[in-house]
N, C-alpha and C positions, 0 to 999 in steps of 0.2 A: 357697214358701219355699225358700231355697238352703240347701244343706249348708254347714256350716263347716268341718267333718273331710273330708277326702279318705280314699280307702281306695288311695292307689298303695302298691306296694311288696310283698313279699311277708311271712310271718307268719314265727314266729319254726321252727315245725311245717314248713314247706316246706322251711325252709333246712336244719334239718336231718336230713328226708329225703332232699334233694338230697346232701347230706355222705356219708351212710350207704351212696346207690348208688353214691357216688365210691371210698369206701372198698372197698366191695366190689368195683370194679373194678382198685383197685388192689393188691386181697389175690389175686386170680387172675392177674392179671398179670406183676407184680413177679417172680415165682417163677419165669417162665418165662423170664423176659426174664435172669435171671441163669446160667440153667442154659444158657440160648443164647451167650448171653458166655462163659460157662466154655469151653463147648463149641468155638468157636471159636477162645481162646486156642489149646486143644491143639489143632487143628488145624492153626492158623498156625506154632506151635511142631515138630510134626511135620514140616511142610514144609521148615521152615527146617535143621529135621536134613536134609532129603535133599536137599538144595540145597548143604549144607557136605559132607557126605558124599562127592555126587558130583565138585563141585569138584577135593576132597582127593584123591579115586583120579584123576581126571585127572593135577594137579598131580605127582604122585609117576609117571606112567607119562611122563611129559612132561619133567619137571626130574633131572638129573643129583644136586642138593642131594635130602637127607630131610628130613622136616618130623618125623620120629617124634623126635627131639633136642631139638624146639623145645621151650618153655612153650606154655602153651595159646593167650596172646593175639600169643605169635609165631607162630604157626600161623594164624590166623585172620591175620593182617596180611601173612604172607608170601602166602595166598590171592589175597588185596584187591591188594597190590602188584605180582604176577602179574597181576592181571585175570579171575585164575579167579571170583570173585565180583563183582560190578561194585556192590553195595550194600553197606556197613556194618549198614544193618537186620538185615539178615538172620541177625547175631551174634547180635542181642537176642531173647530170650524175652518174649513178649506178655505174660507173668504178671510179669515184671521192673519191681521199683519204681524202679530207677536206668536212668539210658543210657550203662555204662560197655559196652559193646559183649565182653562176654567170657560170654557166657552158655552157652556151648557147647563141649566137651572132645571132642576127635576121639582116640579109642582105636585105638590099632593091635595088633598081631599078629603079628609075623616080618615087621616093614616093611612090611605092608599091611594098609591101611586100613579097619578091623573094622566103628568102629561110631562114632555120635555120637552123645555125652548132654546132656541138657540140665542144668543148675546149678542151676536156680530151683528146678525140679518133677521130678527125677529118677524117682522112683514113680510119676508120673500122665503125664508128657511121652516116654512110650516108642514109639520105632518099632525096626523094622518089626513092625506088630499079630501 
């Protein structure tokens, strides 16, 4: 005698044990996977300080003009329009929701070139460690 029920498919108990190790992999995971993001930001953001940084002390040992007069985003564009920076990325803070390209404040000191901050993350985007 033939069956008329088939048994394919799985039960309703499988699917969500299956659910449960998914979840579980996603409750160890997730957490890390954000803190490696974070983590990165400020790194990329760090870099992007010593990439403006050094630019800026070129720039000023090189150009007869000071940049110390400028606003913030004439300084980064007098960089760019020099050639001292060859990317506009390099403005932006990886933690930045916008791409207005001004994310970075070059501080000086008696005409020379102290330090650069970042705008977005001021308290967590600090160099030199």
């Amino acid at each position: 005698m033939k069956r008329i029920l088939s048994e394919k498919g799985f039960s309703f108990v499988e699917i969500m044990v299956v659910l449960m190790i998914i979840g579980l992999l996603l409750s160890i995971a997730l957490p890390n996977y954000i803190d490696a993001r974070i983590r990165a930001e400020k790194e990329v953001c760090e870099s992007n300080q010593k990439i403006i940084f050094t630019a800026a002390t070129m720039y000023m040992l090189a150009e007869p003009e000071s940049l110390e007069d400028l606003s913030d985003q004439e300084k980064l564009d007098a960089l760019f329009d020099e050639q001292y920076i060859k990317r506009r990325k390099w403005y932006e803070c990886p933690s930045s929701s916008d791409n207005d390209f001004d994310d970075y404040e070059i501080i000086f000191e008696d005409n020379i070139v102290a330090d650069v901050e970042c705008k977005e993350k001021p308290d967590d985007h600090i160099w030199p460690r």
